[in-house]
Biotite code that builds the C-alpha atoms (Angstrom):
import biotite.structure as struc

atoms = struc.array([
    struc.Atom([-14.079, -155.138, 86.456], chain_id="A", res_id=1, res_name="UNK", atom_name="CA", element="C"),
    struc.Atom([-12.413, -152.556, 88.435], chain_id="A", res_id=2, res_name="UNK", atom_name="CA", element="C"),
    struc.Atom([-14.664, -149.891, 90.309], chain_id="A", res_id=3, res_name="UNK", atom_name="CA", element="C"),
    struc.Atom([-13.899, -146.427, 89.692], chain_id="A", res_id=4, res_name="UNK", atom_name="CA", element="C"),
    struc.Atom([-14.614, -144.167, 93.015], chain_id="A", res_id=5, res_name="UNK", atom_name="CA", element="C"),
    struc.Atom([-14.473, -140.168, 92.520], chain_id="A", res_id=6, res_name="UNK", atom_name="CA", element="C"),
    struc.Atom([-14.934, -137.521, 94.829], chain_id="A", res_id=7, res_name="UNK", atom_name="CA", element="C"),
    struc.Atom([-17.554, -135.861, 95.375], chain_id="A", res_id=8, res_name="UNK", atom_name="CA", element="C"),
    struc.Atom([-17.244, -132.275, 93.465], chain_id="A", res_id=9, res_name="UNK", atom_name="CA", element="C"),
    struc.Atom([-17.171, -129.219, 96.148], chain_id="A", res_id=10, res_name="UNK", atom_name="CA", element="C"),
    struc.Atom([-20.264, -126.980, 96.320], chain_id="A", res_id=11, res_name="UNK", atom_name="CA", element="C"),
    struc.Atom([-19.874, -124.130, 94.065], chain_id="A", res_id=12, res_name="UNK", atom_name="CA", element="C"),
    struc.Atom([-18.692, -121.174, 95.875], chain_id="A", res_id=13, res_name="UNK", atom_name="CA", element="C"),
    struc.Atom([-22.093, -118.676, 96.894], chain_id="A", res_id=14, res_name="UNK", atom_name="CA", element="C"),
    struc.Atom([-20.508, -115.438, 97.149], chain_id="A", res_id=15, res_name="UNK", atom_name="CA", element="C"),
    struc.Atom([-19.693, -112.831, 94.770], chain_id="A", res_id=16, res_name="UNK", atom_name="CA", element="C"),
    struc.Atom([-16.152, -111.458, 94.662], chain_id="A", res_id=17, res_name="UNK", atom_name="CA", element="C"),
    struc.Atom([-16.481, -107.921, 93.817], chain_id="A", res_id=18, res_name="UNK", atom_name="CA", element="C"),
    struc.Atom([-13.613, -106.789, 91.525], chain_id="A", res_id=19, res_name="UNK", atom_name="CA", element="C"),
    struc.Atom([-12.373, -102.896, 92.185], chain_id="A", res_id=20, res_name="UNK", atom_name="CA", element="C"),
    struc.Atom([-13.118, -101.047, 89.510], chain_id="A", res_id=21, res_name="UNK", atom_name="CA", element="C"),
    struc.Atom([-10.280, -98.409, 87.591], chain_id="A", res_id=22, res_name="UNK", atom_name="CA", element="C"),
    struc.Atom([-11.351, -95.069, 88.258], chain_id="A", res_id=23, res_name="UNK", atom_name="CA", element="C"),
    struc.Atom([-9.757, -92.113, 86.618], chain_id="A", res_id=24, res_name="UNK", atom_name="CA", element="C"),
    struc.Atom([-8.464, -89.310, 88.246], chain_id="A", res_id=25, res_name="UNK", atom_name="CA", element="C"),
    struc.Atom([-11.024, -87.105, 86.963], chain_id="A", res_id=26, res_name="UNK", atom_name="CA", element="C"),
    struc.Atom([-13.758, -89.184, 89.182], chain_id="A", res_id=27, res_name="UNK", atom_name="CA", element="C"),
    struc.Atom([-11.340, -88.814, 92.037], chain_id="A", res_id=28, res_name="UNK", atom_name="CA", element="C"),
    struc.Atom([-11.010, -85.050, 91.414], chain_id="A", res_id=29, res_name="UNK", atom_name="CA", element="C"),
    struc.Atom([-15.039, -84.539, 91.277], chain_id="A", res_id=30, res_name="UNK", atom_name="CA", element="C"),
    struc.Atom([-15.548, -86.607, 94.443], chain_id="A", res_id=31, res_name="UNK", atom_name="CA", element="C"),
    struc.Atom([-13.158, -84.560, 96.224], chain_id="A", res_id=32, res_name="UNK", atom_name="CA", element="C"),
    struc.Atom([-14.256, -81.338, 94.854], chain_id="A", res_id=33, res_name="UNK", atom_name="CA", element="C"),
    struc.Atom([-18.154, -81.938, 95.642], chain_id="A", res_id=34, res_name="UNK", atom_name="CA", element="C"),
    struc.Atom([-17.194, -82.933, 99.199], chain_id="A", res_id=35, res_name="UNK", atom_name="CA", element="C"),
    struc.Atom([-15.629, -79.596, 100.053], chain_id="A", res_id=36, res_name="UNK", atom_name="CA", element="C"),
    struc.Atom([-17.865, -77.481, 98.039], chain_id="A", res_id=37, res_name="UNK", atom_name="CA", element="C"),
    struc.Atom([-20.382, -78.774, 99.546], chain_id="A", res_id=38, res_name="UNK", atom_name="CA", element="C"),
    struc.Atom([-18.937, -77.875, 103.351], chain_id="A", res_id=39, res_name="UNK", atom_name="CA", element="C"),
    struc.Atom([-17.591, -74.772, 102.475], chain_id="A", res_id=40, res_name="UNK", atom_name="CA", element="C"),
    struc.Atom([-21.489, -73.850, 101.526], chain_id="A", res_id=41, res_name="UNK", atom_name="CA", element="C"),
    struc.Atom([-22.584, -75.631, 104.796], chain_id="A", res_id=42, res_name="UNK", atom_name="CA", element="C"),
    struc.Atom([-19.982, -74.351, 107.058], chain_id="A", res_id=43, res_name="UNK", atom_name="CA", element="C"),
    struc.Atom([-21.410, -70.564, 107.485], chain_id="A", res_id=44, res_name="UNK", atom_name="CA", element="C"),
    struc.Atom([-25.154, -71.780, 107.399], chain_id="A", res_id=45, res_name="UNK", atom_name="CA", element="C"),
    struc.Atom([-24.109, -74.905, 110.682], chain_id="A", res_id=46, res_name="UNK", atom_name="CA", element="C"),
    struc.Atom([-22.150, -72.571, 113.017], chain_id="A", res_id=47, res_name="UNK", atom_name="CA", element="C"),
    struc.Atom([-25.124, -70.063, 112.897], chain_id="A", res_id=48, res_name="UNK", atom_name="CA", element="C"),
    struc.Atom([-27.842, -71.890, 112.749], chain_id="A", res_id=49, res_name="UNK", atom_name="CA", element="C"),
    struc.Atom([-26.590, -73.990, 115.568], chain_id="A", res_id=50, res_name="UNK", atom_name="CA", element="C"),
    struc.Atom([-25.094, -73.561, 118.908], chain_id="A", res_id=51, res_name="UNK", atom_name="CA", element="C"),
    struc.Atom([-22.017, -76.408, 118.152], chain_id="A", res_id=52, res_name="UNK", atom_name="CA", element="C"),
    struc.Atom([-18.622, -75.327, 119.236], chain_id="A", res_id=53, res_name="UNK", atom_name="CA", element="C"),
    struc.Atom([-15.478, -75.627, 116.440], chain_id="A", res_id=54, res_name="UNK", atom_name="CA", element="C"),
    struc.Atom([-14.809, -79.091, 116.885], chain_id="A", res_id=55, res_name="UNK", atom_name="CA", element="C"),
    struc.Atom([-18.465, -80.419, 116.943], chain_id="A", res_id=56, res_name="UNK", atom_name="CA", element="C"),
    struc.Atom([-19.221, -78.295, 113.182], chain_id="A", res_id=57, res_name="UNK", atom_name="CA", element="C"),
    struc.Atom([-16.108, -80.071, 112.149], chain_id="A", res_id=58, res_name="UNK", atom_name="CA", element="C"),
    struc.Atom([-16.978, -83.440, 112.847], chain_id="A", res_id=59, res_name="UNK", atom_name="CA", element="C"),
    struc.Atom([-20.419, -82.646, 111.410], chain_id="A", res_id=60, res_name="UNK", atom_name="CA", element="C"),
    struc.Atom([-18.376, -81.475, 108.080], chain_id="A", res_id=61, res_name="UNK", atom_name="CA", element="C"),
    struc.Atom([-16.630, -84.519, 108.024], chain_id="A", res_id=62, res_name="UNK", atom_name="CA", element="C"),
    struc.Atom([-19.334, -86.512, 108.293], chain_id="A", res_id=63, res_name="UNK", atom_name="CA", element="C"),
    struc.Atom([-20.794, -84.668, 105.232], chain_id="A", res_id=64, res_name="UNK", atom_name="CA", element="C"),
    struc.Atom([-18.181, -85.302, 103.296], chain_id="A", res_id=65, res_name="UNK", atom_name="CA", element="C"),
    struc.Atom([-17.595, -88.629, 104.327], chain_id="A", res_id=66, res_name="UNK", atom_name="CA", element="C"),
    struc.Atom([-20.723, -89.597, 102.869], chain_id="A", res_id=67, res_name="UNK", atom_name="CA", element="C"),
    struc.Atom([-20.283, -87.571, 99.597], chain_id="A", res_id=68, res_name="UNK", atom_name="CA", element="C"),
    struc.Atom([-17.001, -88.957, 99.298], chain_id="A", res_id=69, res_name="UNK", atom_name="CA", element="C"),
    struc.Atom([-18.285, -92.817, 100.172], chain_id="A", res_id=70, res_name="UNK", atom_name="CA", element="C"),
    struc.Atom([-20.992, -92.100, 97.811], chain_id="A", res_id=71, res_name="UNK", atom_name="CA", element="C"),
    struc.Atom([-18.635, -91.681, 95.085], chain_id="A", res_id=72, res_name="UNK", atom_name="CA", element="C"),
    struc.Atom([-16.342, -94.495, 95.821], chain_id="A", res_id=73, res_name="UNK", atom_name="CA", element="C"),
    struc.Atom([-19.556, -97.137, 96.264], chain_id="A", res_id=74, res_name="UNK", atom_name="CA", element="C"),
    struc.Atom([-21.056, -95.916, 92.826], chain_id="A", res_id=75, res_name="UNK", atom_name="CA", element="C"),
    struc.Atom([-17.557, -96.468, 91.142], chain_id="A", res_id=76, res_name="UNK", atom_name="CA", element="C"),
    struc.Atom([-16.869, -99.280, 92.992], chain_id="A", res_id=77, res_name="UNK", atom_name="CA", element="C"),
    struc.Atom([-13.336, -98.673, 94.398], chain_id="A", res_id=78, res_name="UNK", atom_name="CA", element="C"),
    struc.Atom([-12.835, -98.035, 97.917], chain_id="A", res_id=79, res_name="UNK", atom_name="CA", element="C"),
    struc.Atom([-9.555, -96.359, 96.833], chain_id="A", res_id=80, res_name="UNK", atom_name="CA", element="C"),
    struc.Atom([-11.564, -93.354, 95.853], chain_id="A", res_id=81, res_name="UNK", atom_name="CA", element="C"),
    struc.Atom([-11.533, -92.721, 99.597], chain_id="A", res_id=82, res_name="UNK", atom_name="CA", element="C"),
    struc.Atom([-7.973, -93.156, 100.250], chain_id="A", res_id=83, res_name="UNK", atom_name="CA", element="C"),
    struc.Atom([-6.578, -89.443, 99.842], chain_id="A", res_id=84, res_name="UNK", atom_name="CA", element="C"),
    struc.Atom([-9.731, -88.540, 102.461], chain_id="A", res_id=85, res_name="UNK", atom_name="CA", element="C"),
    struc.Atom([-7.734, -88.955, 105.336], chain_id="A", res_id=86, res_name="UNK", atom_name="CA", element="C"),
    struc.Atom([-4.948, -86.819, 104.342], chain_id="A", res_id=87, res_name="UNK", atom_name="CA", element="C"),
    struc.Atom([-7.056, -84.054, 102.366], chain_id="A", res_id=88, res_name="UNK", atom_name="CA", element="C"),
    struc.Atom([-10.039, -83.136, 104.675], chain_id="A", res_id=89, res_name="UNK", atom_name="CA", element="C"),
    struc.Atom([-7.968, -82.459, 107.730], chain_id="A", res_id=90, res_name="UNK", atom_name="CA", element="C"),
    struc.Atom([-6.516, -79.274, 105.929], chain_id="A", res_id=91, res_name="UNK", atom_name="CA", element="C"),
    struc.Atom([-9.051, -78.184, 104.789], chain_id="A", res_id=92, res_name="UNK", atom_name="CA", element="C"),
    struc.Atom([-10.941, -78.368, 107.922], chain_id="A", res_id=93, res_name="UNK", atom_name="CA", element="C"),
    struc.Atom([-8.016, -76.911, 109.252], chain_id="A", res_id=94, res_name="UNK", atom_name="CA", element="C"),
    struc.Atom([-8.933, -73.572, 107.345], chain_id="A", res_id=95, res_name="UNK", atom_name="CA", element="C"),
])
């Protein structure tokens, strides 16, 4: 008879692909709204208690709510929680 020859099969694949999540716009809103509640209460109580000029408290502030903000968009899974950051926290820093 004939002899059949098939290829080997490929290793299955060892990573996980991690699907984005949808998140509503009420998760987005709370993200956004912890992060600068929580540096407007900060804000007073870090250029006090500390001897950093304007633009060091603000990139201390950001960094707060960069990891508030993260937070939410690692629990929920969607980095696109953080998107509107970048446009949103420079205002209000601004203020």
């Amino acid at each position: 008879g004939r002899l059949s020859i098939t290829p080997p099969r490929p290793p299955p694949c060892h990573y996980h692909r991690m699907a984005s999540t949808i998140v509503s716009a009420t998760t987005c809103r709370a993200a956004y709204a912890v992060a600068l509640i929580s540096i407007t209460a900060v804000a007073p109580t870090l250029a006090s208690a500390t001897s950093l000029g304007p633009l060091s408290t603000g990139l201390a502030l950001d960094a707060i709510a960069t990891a508030i903000v993260y937070a939410f968009s690692f629990a929920s899974n969607n980095s696109s929680v953080y998107d509107p950051f970048w446009c949103v926290l420079p205002l209000w820093l601004g203020v």
